[in-house]
C-alpha positions as CSV (number, residue, x, y, z in Angstrom):
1,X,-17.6,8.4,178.0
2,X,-16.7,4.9,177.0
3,X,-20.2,3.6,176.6
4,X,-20.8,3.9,172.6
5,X,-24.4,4.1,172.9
6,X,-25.1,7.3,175.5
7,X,-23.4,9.7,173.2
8,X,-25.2,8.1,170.0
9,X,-28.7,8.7,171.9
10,X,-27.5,12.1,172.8
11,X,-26.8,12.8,169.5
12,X,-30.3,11.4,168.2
13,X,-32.3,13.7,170.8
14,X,-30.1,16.8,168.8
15,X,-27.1,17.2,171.2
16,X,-23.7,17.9,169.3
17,X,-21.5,15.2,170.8
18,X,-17.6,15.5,171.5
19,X,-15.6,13.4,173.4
20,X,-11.8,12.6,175.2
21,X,-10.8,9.2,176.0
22,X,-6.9,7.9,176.9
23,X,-6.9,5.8,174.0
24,X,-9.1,6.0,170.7
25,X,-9.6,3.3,168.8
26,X,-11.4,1.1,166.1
27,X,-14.5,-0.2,166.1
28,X,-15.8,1.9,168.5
29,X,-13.9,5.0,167.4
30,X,-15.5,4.3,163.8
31,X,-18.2,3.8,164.8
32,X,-18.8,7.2,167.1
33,X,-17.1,8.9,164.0
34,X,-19.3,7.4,161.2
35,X,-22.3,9.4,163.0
36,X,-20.6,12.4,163.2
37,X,-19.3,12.7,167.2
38,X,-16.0,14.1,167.6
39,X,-13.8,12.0,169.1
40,X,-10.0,13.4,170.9
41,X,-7.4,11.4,171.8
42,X,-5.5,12.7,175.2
43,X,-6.9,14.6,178.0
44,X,-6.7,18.5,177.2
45,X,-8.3,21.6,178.8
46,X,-8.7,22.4,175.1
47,X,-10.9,19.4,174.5
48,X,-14.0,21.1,175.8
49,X,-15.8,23.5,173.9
50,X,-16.3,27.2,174.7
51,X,-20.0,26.7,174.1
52,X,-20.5,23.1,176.0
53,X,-24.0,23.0,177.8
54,X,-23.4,19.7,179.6
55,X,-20.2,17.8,180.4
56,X,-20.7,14.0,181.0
57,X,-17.6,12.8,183.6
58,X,-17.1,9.2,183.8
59,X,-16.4,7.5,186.4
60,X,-12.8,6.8,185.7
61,X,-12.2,10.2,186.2
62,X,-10.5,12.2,189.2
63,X,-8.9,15.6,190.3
64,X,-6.1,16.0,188.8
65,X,-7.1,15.5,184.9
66,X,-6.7,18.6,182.7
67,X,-10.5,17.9,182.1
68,X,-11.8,17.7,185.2
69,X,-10.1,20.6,186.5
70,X,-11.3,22.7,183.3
71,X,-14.7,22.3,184.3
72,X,-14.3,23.0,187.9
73,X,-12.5,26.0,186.9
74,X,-14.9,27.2,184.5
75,X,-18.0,26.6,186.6
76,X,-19.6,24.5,184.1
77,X,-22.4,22.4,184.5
78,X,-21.7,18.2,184.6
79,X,-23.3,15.3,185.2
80,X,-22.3,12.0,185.8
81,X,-23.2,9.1,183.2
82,X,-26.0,7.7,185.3
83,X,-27.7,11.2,186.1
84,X,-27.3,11.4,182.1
85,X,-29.2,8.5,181.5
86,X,-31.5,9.2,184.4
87,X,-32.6,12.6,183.2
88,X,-32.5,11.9,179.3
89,X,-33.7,8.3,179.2
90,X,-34.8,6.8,181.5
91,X,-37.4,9.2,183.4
92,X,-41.2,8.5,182.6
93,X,-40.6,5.2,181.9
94,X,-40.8,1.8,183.3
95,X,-37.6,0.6,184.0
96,X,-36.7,-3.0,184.6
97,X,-33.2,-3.1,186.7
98,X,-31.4,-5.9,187.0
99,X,-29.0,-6.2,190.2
100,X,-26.6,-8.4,192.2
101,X,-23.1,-9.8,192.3
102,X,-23.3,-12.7,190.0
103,X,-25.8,-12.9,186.4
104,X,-26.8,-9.3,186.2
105,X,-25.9,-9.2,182.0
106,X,-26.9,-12.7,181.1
107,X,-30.3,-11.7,183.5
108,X,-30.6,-8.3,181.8
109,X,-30.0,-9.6,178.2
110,X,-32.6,-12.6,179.0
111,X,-34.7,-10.1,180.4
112,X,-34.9,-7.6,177.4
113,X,-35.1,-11.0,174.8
114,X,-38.3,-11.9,176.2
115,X,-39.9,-8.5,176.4
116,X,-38.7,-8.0,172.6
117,X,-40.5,-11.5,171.7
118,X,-43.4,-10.3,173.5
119,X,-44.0,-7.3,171.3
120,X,-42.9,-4.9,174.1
121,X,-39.8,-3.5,171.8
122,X,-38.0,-2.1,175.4
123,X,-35.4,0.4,175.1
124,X,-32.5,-1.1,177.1
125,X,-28.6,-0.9,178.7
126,X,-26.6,-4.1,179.0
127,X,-23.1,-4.6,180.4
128,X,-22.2,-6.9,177.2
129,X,-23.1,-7.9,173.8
130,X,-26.2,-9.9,173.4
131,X,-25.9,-12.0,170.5
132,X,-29.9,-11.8,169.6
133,X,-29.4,-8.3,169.9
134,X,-26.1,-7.6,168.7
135,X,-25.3,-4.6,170.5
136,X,-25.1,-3.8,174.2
137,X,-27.9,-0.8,174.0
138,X,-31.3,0.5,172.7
139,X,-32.3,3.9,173.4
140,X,-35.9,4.2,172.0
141,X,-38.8,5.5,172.4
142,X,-40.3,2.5,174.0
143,X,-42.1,2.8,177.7
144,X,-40.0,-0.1,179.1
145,X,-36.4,0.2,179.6
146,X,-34.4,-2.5,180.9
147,X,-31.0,-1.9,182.6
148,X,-28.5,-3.3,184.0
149,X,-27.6,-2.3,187.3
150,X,-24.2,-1.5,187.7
151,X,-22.8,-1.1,191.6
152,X,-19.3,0.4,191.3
153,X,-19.5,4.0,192.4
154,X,-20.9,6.6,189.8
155,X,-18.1,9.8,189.6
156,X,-15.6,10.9,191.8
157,X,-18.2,13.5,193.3
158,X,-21.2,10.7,193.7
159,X,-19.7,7.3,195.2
160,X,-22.9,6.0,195.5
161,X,-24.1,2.8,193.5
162,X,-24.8,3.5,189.8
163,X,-28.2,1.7,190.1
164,X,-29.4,4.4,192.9
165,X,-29.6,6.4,190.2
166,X,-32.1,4.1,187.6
167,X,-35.6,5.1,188.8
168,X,-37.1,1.6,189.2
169,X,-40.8,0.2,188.5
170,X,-39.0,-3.4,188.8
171,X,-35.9,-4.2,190.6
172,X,-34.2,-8.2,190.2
173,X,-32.0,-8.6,192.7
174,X,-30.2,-11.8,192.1
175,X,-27.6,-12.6,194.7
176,X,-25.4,-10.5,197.3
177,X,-21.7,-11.4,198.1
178,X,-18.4,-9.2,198.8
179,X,-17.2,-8.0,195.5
180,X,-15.3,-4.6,194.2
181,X,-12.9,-4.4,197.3
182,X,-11.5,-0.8,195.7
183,X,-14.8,0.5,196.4
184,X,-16.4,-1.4,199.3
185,X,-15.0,-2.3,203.0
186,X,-16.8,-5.2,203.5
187,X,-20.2,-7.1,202.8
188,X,-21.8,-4.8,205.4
189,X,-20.5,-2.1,203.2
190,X,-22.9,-3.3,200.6
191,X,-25.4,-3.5,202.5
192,X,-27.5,-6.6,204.9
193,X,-25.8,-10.2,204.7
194,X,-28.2,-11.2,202.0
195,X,-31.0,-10.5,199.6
196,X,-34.4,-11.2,201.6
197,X,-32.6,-8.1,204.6
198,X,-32.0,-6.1,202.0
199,X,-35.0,-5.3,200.8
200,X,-37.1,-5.7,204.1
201,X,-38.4,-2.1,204.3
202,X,-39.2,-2.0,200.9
203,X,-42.8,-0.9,200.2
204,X,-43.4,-2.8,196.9
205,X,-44.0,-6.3,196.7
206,X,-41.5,-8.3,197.4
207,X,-41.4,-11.6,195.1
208,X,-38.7,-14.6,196.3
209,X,-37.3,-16.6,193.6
210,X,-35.0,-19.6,194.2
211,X,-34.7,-23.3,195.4
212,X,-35.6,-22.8,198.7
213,X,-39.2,-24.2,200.1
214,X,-40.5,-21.0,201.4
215,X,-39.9,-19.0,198.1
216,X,-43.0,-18.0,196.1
217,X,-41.7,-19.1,192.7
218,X,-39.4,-21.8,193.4
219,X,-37.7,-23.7,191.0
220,X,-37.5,-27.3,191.1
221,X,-37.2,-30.3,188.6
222,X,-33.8,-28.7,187.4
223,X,-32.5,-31.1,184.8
224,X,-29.4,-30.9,182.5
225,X,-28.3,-31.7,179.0
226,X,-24.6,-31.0,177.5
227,X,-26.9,-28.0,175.8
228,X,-29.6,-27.1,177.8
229,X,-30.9,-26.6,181.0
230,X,-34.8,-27.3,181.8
231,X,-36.7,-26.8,185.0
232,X,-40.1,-25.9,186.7
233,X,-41.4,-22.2,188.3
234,X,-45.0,-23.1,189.5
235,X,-46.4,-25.4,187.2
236,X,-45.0,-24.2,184.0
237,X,-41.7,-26.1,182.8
238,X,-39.1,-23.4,180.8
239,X,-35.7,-24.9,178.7
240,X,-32.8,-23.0,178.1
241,X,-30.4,-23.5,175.6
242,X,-27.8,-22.8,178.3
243,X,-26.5,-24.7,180.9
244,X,-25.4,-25.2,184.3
245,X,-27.4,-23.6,188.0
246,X,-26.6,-19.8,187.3
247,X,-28.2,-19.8,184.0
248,X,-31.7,-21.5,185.5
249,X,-31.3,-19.4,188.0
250,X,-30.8,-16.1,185.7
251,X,-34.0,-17.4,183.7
252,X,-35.9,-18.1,186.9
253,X,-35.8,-14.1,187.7
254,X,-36.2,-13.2,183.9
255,X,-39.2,-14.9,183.8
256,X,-40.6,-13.8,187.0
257,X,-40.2,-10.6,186.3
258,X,-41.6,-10.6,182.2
259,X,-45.1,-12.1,184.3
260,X,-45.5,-8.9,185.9
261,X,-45.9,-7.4,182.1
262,X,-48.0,-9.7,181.2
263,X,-45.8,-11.8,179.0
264,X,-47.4,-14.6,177.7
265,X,-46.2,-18.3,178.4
266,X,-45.8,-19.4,174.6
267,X,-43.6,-15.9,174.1
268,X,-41.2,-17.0,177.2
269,X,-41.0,-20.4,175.6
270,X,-39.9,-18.9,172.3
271,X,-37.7,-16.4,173.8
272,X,-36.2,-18.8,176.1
273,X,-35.7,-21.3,173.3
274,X,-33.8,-19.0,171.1
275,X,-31.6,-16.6,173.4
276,X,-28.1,-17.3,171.8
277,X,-26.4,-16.2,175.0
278,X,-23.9,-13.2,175.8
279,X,-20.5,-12.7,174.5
280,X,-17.9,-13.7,176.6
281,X,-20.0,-15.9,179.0
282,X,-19.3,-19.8,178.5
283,X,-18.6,-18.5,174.9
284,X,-16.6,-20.8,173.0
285,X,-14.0,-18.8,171.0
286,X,-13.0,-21.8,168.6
287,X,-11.8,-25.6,168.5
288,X,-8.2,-26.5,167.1
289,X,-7.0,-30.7,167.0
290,X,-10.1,-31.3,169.5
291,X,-9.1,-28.8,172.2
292,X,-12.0,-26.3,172.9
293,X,-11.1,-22.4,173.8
294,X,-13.8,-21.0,176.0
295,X,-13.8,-17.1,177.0
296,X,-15.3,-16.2,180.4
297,X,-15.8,-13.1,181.9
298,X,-15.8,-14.5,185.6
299,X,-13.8,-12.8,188.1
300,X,-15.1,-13.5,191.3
301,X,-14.7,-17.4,193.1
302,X,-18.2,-17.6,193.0
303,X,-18.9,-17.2,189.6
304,X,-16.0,-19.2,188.8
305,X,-17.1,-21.9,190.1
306,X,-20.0,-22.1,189.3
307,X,-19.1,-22.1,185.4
308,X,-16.7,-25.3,186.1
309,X,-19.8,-26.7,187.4
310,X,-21.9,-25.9,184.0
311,X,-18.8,-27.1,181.9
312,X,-18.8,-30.2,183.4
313,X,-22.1,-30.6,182.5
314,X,-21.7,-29.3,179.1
315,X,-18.6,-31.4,178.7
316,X,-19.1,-34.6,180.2
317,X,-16.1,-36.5,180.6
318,X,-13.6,-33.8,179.6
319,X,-10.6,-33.1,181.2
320,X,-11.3,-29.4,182.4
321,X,-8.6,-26.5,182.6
322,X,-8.9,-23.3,183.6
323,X,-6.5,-20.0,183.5
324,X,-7.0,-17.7,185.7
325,X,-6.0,-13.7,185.4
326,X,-6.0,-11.8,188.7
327,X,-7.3,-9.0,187.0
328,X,-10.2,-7.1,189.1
329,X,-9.7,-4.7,191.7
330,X,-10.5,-7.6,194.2
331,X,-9.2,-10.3,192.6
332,X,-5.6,-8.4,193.0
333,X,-6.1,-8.3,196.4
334,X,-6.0,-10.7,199.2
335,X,-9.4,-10.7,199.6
336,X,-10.6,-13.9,197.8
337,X,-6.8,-15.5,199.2
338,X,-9.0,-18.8,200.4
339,X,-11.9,-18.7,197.9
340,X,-10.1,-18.7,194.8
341,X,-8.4,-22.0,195.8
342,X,-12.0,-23.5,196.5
343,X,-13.7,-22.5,193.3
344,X,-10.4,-23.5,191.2
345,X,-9.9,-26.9,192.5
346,X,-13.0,-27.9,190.6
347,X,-11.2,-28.2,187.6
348,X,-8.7,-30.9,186.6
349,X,-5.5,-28.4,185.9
350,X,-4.9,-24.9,186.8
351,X,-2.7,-22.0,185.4
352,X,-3.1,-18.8,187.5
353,X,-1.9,-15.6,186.0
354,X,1.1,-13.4,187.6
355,X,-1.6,-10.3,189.2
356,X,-2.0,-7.7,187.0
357,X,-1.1,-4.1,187.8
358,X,0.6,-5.2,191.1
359,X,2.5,-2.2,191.8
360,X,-0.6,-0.2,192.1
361,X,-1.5,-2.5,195.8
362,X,-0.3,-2.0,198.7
363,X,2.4,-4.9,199.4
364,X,0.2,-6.4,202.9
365,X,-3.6,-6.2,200.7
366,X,-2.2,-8.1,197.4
367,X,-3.1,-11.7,196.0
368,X,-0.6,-14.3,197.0
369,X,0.1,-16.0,194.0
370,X,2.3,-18.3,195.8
371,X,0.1,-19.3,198.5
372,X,-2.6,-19.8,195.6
373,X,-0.3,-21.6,193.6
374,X,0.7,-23.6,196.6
375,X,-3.1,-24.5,197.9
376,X,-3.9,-25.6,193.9
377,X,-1.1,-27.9,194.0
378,X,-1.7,-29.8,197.2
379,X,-5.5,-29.9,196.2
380,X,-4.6,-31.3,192.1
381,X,-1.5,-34.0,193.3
382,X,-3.7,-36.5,195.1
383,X,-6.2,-36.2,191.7
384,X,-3.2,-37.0,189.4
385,X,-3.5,-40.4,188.0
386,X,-0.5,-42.6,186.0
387,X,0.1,-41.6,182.5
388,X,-1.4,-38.3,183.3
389,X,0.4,-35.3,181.5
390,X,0.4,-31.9,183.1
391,X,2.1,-29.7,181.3
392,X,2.7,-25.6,182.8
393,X,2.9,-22.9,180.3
394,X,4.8,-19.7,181.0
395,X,7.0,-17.4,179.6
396,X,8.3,-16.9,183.3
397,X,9.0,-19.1,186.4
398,X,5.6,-19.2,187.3
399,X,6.3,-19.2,191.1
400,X,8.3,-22.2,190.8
401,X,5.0,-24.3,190.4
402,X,7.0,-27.3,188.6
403,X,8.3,-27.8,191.8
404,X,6.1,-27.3,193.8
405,X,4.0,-29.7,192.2
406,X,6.5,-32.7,192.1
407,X,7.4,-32.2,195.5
408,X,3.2,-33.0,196.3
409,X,3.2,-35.5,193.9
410,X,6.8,-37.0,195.7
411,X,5.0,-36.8,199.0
């Protein structure tokens, strides 16, 4: 179990917590040790003891590890981590869950920030580090728990959705598009084309929140500063000290949703005001001879472009980079072969990573880098002005991109 805050909880409702991970490791290995769970390094039959009530399998796991097949053997009874929270935390509650593609931790963290202002002191489960917060998870006592609502598949014996599993009061759904390619076919695979089909048998009341004209809360009056964002939902006006569409839209659904608790308007102010943001989301990492290092945790072309878009309001009149990793289980693929190229091109240079883990694809599904490589260049040449320096850094031959990009340029 790689989530540092389920076994903790465990341990605080008087379980006696071991544990077996691949790798163990500081902080979180201190951490877990300083408050007395037993950590192992390796997977080992031997690992699990002879008196274990419950086993927690993550989903990571799969037949074939000693573990697994030690409590399949032994007939012991296991759970997965969302049936643990599930049956542990979050029944008799009311749980706030925050779903969709794109947002869903900077939604969730936003979320749980204005219930805390609001006196609510929620119990909660986010997919990052909030820096009001300053860790990822609160399990308390509290009647309101807000989690975020994860969508890759919950064990190897349960491939549904994580989230089927969260025993809503209030679901936020904030957007739908293809995304984790290992686990889905296709968008149908997800479900209905978009967010309005999705939940059209749904009995509860169904709330629209958005730019368009037939939405109950729409949003409109969106203006921008190189630090914040402020807009209207209804008559009220709400700032951000974030910027850029996503983020007014995140706060848009955060907001709509702390109403239904009866928030008041001057606590969403002040929670607004002073969320700090979420680690690795437009987080700026440090600034060395004028050249600022922003970390991002977007994967998907969607998201990526839309964070180009809120830099370039953040930093107007910047040149604007971007390096790209082919990291997730989609973006490895060919999947996003077209999109990537379109959310890229929004920046002034590009750098895309060699994809990681290649050998793990089959040859006919993987990323082309060098059709990616190839599109990026025939979009950047015709931007390149005299006395403009691009300079490509790799410790490898890149796909020939030097090239490649002269040959544009020549053309």
């Amino acid at each position: 179990m790689r989530d540092s805050s389920t076994p903790l909880g465990m341990t605080e409702r008087g379980f006696r917590v071991t544990g077996s991970d691949e790798k163990v490791y500081p902080p979180i290995s201190a951490f877990l040790q300083s408050k007395g769970i037993a950590l192992k390094e390796g997977f080992r039959a031997e690992n699990i003891p002879d008196d274990v009530d419950v086993v927690v399998i993550g989903n990571a796991m799969k037949r074939g590890n000693p573990e697994v097949e030690a409590v399949l053997n032994r007939k012991l009874f296991y759970l997965s981590l969302p049936e643990v929270l599930k049956n542990y935390f979050l029944r008799g509650r009311h749980n706030l869950v925050v779903t969709g593609t794109h947002g869903k931790t900077t939604t969730t963290a936003l979320l749980t920030w204005i219930m805390e202002k609001a006196g609510r002191k929620p119990g909660y489960l986010i997919g990052g580090i909030p820096k009001n917060l300053g860790q990822g998870a609160r399990l308390n006592d509290s009647k309101y728990f807000v989690i975020e609502g994860d969508e890759y598949d919950t064990a190897f014996f349960d491939k549904r959705s994580k989230f089927v599993h969260y025993l809503p009061e209030l679901v936020i759904v904030n957007n739908i598009e293809f995304d984790h390619a290992d686990i889905f076919r296709d968008l149908e695979d997800v479900n209905d084309t978009n967010c309005v089909e999705v939940a059209k048998d749904c009995r509860a009341q169904m709330l629209e929140v958005g730019f368009s004209n037939n939405c109950a809360q729409r949003i409109r009056d969106v203006a921008y500063s190189t630090t914040s964002s402020r807009f209207k939902l209804g008559d009220d006006t709400y700032e951000i000290p974030l910027v850029g569409e996503f983020n007014v839209r995140n706060a848009a659904m955060a907001v709509t949703a702390a109403r239904f608790y009866d928030a008041p308007k001057a606590k969403i102010d002040n929670a607004l005001k002073t969320f700090t943001g979420t680690a690795r989301r437009q987080e700026v990492r440090g600034e060395m001879r004028g050249v600022t290092v922003i970390d991002d945790f977007g994967h998907h072309p969607t998201a990526v472009a839309k964070t180009l878009e809120a830099l370039r309001h953040r930093f107007p009149g910047h040149r604007l980079w971007a390096i790209f990793e082919p990291r997730s289980n989609t973006t490895r693929r060919a999947v996003f072969q077209k999109q990537l190229p379109d959310a890229l091109k929004l920046a002034d240079g590009v750098v895309v990573a060699q994809v990681a883990r290649l050998e793990q694809i089959p040859e006919e599904d993987r990323l082309n880098p060098t059709a990616v490589v190839q599109e990026i260049a025939e979009r950047i040449s015709p931007m390149l002005q005299a006395k403009d320096v691009v300079v490509v850094f790799s410790n490898g031959g890149f796909d020939n991109i030097h090239e490649k990009l002269l040959d544009k340029l020549k053309g």
